[in-house]
C-alpha positions, 0 to 999 in steps of 0.5 A, a space after each residue: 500500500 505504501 508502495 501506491 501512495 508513493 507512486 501517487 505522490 510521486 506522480 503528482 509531485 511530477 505534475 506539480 514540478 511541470 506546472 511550477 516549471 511552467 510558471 517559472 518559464 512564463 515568468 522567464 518570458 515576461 520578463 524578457 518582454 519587459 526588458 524588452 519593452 523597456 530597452 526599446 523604449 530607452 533606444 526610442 527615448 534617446 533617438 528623439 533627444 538627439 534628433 531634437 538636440 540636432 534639429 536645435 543646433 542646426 537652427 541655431 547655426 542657420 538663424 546666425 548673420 553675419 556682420 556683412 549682412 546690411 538690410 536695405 530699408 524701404 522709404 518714401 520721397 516726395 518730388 516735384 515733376 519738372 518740364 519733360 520728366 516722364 514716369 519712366 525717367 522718374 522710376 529708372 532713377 530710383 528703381 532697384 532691381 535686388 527688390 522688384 521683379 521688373 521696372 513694370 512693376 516698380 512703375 505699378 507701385 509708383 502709380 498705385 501710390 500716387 492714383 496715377 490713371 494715366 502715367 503718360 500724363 504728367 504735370 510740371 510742378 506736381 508732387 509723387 511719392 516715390 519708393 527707394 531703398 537704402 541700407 542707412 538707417 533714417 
């Protein structure tokens, strides 16, 4: 009799040993899971600190000028038309072409400005503003 009650508990102890054995290698897994998890997580972390550390530097070096650098300023004049000036005589004197596309449309703005309809037509003595740059301060 003794000799089946040690085979019961032998047999049982088996299964006991397989289900703790079980146990300890989901655990074992689970583990390696989180490691896993926490390692990806860590590499993923990192990757974004250097992309913006980068991304930072690289904005502060492109938002740097340099000393030579001198902006041109817009400002307004007012002159006075004399016998025999015309607007393209006028707007040629004072064009820059580093800040508009073309004469046309210098001489747009001008007559904008100035409600011009007709910019063949112009009176000695009367007063325009025209636009002009210049990198002193005023």
């Amino acid at each position: 009799m003794e000799n089946v009650l040690y085979s019961n508990v032998s047999v049982n102890s088996r299964i006991d040993n397989s289900r703790s054995e079980e146990r300890i290698r989901r655990n074992r897994i689970r583990r390696q899971r989180i490691i896993r998890r926490q390692y990806t997580v860590l590499f993923s972390l990192i990757t974004i600190i250097l992309f913006l550390g980068i991304f930072m530097f690289s904005t502060i070096l492109s938002d740097a000028r340099s000393d030579d650098n001198i902006p041109d300023i817009k400002y307004y004049k007012t002159i006075t038309v004399h016998t025999g000036d015309t607007l393209l005589d006028i707007a040629t004197e004072y064009y820059a072409d580093e800040h508009y596309k073309s004469i046309n449309g210098y001489l747009f703005e001008i007559c904008t400005i100035n409600k011009i309809k007709d910019a063949d037509h112009l009176n000695a003595g009367e007063s325009l503003i025209i636009p002009y740059f210049s990198s002193e301060f005023k």
